[in-house]
py3Dmol code that shows the C-alpha trace and the ligand (Angstrom):
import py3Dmol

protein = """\
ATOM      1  CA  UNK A   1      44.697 -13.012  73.103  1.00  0.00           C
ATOM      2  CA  UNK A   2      41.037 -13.150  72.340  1.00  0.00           C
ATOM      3  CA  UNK A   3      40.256 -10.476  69.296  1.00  0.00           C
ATOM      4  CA  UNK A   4      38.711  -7.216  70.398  1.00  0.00           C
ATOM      5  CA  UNK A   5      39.472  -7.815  74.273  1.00  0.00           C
ATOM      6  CA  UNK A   6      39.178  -4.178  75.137  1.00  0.00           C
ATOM      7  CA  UNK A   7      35.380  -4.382  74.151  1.00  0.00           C
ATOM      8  CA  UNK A   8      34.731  -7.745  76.419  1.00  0.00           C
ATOM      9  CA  UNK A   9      36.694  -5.461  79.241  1.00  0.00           C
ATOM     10  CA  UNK A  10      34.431  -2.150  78.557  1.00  0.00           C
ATOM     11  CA  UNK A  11      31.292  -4.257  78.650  1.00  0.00           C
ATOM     12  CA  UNK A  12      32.577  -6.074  81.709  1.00  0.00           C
ATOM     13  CA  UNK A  13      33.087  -2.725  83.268  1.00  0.00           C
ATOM     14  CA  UNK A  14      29.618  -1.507  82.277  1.00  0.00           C
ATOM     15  CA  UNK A  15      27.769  -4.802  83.336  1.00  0.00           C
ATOM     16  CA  UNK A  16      29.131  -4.408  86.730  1.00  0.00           C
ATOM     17  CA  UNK A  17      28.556  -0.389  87.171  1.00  0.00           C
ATOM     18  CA  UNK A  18      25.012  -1.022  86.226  1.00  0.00           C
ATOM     19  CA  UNK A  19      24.196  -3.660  88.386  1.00  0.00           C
ATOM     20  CA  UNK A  20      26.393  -1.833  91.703  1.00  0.00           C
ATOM     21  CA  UNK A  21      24.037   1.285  90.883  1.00  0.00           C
ATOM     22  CA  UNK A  22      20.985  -1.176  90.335  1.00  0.00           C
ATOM     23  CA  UNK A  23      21.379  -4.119  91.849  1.00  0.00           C
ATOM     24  CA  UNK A  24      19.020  -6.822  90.076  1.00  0.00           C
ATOM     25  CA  UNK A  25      18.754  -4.640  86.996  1.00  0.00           C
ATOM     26  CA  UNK A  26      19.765  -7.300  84.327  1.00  0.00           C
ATOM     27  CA  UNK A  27      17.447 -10.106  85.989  1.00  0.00           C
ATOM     28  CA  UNK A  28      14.822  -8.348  85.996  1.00  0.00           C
ATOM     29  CA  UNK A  29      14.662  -6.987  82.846  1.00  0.00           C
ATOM     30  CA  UNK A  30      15.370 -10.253  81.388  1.00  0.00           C
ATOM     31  CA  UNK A  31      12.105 -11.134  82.133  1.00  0.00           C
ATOM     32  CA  UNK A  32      10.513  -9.109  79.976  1.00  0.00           C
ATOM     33  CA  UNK A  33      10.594  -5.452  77.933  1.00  0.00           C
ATOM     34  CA  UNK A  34       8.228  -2.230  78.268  1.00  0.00           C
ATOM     35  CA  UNK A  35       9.444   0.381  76.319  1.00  0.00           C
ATOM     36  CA  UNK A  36       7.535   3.410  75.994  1.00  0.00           C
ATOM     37  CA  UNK A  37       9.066   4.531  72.287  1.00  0.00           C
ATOM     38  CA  UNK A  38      10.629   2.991  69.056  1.00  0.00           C
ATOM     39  CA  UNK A  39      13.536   4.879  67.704  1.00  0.00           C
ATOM     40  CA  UNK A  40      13.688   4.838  63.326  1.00  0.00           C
ATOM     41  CA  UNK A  41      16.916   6.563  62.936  1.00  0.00           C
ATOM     42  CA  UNK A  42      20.179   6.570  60.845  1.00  0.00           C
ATOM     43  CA  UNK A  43      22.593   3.919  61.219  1.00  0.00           C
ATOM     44  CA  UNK A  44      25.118   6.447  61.330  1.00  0.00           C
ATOM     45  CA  UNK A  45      27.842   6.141  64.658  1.00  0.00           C
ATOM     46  CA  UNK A  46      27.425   9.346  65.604  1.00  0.00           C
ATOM     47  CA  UNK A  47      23.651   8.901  66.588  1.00  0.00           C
ATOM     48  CA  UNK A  48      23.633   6.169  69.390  1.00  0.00           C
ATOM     49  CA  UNK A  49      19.899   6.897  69.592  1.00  0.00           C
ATOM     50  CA  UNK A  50      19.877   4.940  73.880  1.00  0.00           C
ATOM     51  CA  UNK A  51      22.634   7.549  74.511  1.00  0.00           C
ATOM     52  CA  UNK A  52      20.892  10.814  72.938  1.00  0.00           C
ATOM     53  CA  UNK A  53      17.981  10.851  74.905  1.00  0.00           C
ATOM     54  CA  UNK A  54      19.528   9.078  78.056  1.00  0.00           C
ATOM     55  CA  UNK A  55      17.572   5.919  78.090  1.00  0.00           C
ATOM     56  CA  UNK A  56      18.468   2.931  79.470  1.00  0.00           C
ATOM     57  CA  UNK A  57      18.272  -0.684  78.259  1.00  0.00           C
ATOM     58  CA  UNK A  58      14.695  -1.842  78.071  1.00  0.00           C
ATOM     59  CA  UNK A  59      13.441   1.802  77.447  1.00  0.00           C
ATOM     60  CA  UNK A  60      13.872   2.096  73.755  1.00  0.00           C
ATOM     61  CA  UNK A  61      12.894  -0.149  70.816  1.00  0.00           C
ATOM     62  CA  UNK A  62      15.520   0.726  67.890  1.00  0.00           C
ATOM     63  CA  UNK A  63      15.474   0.087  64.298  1.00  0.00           C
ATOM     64  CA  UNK A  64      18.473   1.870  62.436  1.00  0.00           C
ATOM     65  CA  UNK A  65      19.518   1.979  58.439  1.00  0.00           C
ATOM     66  CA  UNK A  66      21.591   4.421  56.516  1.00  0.00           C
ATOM     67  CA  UNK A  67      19.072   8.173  56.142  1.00  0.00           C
ATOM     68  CA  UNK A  68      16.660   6.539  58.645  1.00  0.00           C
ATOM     69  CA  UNK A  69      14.296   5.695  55.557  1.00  0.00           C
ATOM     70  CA  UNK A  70      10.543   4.241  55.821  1.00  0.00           C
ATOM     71  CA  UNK A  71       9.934   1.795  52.633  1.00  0.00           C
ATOM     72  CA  UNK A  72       7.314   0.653  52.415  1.00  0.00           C
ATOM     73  CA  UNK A  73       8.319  -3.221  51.150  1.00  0.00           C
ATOM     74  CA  UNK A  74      11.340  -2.981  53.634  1.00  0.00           C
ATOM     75  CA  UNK A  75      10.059  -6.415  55.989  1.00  0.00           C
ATOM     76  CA  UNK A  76      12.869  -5.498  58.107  1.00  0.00           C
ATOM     77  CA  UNK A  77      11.591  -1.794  59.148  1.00  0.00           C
ATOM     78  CA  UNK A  78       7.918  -2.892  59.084  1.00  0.00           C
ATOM     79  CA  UNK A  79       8.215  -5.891  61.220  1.00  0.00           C
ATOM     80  CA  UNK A  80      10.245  -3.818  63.961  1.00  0.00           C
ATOM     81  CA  UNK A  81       6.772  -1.156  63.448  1.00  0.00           C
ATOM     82  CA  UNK A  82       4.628  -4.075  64.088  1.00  0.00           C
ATOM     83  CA  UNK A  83       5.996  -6.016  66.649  1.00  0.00           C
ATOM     84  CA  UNK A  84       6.705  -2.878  68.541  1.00  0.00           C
ATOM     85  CA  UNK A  85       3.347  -1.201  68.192  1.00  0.00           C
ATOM     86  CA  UNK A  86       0.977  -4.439  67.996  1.00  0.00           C
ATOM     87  CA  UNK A  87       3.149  -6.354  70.843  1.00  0.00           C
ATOM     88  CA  UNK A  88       4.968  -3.985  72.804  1.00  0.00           C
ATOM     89  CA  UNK A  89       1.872  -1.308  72.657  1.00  0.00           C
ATOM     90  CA  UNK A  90       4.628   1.510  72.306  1.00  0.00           C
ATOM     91  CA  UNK A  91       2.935   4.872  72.683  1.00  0.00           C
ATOM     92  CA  UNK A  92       5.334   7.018  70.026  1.00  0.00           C
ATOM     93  CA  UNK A  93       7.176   5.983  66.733  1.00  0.00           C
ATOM     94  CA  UNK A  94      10.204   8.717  67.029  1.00  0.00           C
ATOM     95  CA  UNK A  95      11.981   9.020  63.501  1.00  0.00           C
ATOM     96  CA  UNK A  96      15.184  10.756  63.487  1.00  0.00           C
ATOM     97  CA  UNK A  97      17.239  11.887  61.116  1.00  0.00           C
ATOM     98  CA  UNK A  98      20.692  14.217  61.591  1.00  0.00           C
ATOM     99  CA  UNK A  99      21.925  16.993  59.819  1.00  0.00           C
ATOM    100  CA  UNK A 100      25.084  16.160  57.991  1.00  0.00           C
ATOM    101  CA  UNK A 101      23.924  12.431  57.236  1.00  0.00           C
ATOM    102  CA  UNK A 102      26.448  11.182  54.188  1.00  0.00           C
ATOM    103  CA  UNK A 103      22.975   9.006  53.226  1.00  0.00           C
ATOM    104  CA  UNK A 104      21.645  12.327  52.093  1.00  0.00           C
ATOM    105  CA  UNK A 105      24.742  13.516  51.294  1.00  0.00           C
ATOM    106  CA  UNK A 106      25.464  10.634  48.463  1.00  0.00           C
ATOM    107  CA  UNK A 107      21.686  10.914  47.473  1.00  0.00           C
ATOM    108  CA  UNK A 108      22.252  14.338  46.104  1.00  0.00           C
ATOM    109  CA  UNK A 109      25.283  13.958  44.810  1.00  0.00           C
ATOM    110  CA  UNK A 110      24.608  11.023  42.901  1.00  0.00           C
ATOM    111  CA  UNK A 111      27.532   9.410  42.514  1.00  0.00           C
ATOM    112  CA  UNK A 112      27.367   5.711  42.010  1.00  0.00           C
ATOM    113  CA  UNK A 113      28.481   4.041  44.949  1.00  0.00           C
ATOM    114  CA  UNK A 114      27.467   0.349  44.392  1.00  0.00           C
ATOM    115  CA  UNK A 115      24.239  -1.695  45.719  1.00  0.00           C
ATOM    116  CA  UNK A 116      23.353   1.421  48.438  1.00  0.00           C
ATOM    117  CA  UNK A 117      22.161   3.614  45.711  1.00  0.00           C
ATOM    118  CA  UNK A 118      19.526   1.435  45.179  1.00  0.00           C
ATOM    119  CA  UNK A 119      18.388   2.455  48.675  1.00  0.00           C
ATOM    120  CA  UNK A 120      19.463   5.939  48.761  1.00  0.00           C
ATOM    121  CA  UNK A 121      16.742   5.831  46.016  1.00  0.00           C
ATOM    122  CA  UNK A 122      13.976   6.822  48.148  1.00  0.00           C
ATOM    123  CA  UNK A 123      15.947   9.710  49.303  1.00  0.00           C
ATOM    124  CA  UNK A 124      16.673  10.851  45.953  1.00  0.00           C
ATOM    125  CA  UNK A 125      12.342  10.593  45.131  1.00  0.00           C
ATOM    126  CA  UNK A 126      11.661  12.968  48.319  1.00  0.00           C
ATOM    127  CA  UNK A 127      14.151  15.549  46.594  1.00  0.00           C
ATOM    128  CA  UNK A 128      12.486  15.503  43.330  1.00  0.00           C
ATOM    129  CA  UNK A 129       9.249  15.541  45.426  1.00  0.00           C
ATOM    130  CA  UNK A 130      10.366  18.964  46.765  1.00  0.00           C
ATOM    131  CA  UNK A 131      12.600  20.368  44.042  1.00  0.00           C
ATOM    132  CA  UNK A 132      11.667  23.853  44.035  1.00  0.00           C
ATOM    133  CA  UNK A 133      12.308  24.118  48.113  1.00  0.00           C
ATOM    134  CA  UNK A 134      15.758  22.735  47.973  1.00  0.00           C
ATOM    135  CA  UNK A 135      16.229  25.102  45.281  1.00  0.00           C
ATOM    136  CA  UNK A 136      15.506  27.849  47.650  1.00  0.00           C
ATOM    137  CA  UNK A 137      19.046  26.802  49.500  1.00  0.00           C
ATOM    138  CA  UNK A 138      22.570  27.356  48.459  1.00  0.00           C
ATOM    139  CA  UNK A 139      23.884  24.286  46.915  1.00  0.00           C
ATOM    140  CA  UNK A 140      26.170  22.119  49.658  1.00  0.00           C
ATOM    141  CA  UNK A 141      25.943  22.246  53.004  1.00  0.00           C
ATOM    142  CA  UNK A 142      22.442  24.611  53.238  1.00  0.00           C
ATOM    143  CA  UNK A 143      20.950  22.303  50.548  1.00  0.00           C
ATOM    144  CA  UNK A 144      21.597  18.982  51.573  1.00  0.00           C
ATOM    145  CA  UNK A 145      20.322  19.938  55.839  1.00  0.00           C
ATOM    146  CA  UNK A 146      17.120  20.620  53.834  1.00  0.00           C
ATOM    147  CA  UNK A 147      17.310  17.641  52.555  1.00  0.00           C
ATOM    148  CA  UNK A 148      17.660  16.215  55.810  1.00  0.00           C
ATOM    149  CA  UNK A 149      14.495  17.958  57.813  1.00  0.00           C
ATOM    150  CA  UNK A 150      12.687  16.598  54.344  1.00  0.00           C
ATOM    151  CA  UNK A 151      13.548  13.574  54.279  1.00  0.00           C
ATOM    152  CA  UNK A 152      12.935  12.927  58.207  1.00  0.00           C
ATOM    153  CA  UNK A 153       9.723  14.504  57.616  1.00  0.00           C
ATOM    154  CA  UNK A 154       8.767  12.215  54.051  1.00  0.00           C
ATOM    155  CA  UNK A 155       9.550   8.844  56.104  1.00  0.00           C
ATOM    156  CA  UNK A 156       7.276   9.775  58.933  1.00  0.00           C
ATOM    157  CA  UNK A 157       4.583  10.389  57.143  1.00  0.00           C
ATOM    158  CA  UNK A 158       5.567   6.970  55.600  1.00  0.00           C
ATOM    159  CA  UNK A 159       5.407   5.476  59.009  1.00  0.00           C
ATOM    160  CA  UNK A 160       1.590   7.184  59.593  1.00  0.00           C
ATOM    161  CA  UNK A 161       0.918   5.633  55.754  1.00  0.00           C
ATOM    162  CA  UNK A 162       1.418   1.961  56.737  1.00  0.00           C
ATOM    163  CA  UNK A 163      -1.252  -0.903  57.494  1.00  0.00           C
ATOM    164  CA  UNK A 164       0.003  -1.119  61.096  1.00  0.00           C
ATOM    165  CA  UNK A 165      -0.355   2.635  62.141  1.00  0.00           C
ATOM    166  CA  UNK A 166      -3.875   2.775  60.100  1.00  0.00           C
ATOM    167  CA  UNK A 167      -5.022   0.147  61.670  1.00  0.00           C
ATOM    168  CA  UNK A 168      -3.552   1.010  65.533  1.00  0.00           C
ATOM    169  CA  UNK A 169      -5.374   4.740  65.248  1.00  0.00           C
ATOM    170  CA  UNK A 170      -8.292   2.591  63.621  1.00  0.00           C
ATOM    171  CA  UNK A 171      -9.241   0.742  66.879  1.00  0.00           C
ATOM    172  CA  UNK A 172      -7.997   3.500  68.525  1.00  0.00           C
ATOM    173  CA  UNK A 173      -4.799   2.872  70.090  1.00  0.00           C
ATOM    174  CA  UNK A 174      -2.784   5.430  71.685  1.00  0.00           C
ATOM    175  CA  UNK A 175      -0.346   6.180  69.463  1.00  0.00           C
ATOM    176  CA  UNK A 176       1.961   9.164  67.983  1.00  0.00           C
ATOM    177  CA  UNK A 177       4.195   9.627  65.304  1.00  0.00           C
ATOM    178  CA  UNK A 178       7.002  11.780  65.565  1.00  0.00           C
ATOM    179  CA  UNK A 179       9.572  14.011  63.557  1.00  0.00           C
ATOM    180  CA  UNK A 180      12.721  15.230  64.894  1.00  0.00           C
ATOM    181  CA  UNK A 181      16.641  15.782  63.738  1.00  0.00           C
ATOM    182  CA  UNK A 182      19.761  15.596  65.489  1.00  0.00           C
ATOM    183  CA  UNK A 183      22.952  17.898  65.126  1.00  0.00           C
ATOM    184  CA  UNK A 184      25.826  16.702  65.318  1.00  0.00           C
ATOM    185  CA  UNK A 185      27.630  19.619  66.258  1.00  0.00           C
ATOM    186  CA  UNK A 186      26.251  20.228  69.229  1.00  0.00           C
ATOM    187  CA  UNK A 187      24.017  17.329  70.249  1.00  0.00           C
ATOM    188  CA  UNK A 188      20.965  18.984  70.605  1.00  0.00           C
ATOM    189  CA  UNK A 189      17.577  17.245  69.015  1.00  0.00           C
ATOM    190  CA  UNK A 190      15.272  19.685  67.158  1.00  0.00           C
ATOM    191  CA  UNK A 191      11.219  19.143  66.612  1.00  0.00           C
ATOM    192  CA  UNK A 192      10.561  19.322  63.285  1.00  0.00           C
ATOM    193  CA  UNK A 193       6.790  20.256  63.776  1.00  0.00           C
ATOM    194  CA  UNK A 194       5.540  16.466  62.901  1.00  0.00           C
ATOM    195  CA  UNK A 195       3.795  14.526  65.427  1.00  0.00           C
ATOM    196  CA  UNK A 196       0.101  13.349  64.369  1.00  0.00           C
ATOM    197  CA  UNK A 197      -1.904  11.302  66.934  1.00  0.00           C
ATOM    198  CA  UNK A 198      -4.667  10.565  64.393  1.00  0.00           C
ATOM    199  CA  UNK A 199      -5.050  10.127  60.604  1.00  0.00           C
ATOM    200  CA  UNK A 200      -7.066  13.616  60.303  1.00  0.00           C
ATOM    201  CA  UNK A 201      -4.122  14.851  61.462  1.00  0.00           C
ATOM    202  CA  UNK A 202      -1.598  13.679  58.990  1.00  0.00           C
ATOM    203  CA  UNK A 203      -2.214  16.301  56.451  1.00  0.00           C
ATOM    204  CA  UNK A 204      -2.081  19.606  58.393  1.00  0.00           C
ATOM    205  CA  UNK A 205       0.839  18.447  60.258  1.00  0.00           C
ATOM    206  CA  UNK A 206       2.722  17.575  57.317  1.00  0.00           C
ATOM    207  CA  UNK A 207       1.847  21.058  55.732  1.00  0.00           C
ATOM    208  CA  UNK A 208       3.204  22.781  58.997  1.00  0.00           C
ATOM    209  CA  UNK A 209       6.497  20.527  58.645  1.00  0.00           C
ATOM    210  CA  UNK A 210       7.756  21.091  55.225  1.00  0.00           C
ATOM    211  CA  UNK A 211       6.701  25.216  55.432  1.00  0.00           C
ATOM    212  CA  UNK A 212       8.707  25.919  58.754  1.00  0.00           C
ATOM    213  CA  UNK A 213      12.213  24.620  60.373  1.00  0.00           C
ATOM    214  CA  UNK A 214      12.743  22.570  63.106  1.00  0.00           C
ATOM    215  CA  UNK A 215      13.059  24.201  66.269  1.00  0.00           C
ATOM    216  CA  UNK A 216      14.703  23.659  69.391  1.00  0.00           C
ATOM    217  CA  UNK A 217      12.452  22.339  72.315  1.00  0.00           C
TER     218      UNK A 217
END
"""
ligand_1 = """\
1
CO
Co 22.941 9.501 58.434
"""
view = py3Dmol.view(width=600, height=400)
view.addModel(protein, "pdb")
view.setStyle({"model": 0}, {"cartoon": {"style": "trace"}})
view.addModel(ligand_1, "xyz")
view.setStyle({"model": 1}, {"stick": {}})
view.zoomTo()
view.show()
């Protein structure tokens, strides 16, 4: 028996209900992609970001790592920003992080866990960057969401930093960048107050993010 044969069968089984309930779908999106958004979010399992915000294939350009982090020098994240904004002309860069993320969770804690820690890094330079907030929260649970809305809210602003949004907003390309967290208790996505549409507007919405919580649409 072929290995994995019940994941052939599931995708065999969702091929065909697509297609009954769309007939044509696959051919004709196999000629060519539109989507509207790219997703930045945490390669965690429990965040399929298609199946969070009901969108089908072709609606939703992805890029995933572990804490949804924005590096600059990452080729990987900033070719998917490129291609997606300079080719695909998507009109929002959505970066999502989720409370609970073990990313976060090992960046506090610091315990070595092998080559990862070199990436969990970043994560650990936007808690020193906001020390005396995290402070504010009982150490655990309380301290490390924190961390998460901070975080989420540090690589977005990342995003807005790079050449490829500059120059987008520069010759004046509809685009905005966006903020928000996932819970994975109940499955609900919160704003985190973050979504510039210009580089004047970077600052002040930053300054509203890390002073408030994110709130519930
Ligand atoms: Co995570």
């Amino acid at each position: 028996m072929r290995e994995l044969a019940e994941l052939f069968a599931k995708n065999r089984a969702w091929a065909e209900a697509v297609e009954r309930a769309n007939p044509g779908f696959f051919e004709e999106l196999a000629l060519q992609q539109s989507p509207r958004y790219l997703w930045i979010g945490c390669a965690d399992s429990r965040v399929p970001a298609n199946e969070i915000v009901g969108l089908r294939p072709g609606e939703l350009f992805v890029h995933r790592n572990v804490a949804n982090v924005v590096v600059h020098t990452d080729l990987n994240c900033l070719s998917v920003l490129q291609y997606a904004i300079d080719s695909l002309k998507v009109q929002h860069v959505i970066v999502c992080g989720h409370y609970g993320c073990g990313g976060v969770q090992a960046a506090v804690a610091g315990a070595p866990l092998g080559l990862v820690d070199n990436w969990l890094r970043h994560v650990q330079d936007v808690a020193d960057r906001h020390r005396d907030d995290l402070a504010r929260f009982e150490a655990g649970p309380a301290r490390n969401d924190r961390l998460c809305e901070l975080n989420v809210v540090e690589q977005a602003v990342n995003v807005c930093r790079t050449s490829i949004v500059q120059e987008a907003w520069s010759r004046g390309q509809r685009l905005m960048v966006h903020a928000w967290l996932y819970r994975l208790q109940d499955g609900r996505l919160r704003h985190v107050n973050f979504a510039p549409r210009a580089p004047g507007e970077v600052a002040s919405e930053y300054h509203t993010a890390i002073t408030t919580r994110p709130t519930l649409p």
